[in-house]
Residue, then its C-alpha position, 0 to 999 in steps of 0.5 A: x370109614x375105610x380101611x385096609x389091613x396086610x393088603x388082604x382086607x378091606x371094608x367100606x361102610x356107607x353112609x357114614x354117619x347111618x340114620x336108618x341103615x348102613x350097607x357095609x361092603x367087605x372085600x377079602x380073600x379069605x373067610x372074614x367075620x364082620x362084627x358091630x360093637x357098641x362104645x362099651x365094646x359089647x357085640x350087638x351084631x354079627x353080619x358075617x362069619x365066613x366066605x366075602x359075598x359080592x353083596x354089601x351086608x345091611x345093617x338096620x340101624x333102627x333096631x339099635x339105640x343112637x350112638x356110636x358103633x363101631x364095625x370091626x372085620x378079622x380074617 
C-alpha cells in the first residue's frame, strides 16, 4: 500500500500481503510517528516517533497473530 498525504508524507510498505515480516519505508519532511494497529484499532506498535530515517523500519510479523494490520503515519 502507498499513500501520500498534503504532498508532505508518503509511506510505502512491502511485501504486501507480509508473512514474516514487512520494511515500511516513510518519507516526510518533518517528524513523523509511524503506528500498527489491529482491525479493532488497538495500537500493537510503534515503529517511529520522531525525525524520517532513510532506512525502511522493520516490522516482524511473526510476534503477531494472523490478520489484518493496518500502518497508520501522522506529521
Amino acid at each position: 500500500m502507498t499513500g501520500e498525504f498534503d504532498g508532505a508524507l508518503a509511506l510505502a510498505v512491502y511485501p504486501n500481503p507480509a508473512a514474516s515480516q514487512a520494511a515500511i519505508r516513510v518519507s516526510a519532511a518533518s517528524d513523523v510517528r509511524v503506528v500498527v494497529y489491529d482491525v479493532l484499532g488497538r495500537e500493537v506498535a510503534v515503529l517511529l516517533d520522531g525525525p524520517a530515517t532513510a532506512a525502511p523500519l522493520r516490522l516482524d510479523a511473526q510476534d503477531l497473530p494472523t490478520g489484518l494490520y493496518v500502518v497508520r503515519a501522522t506529521t
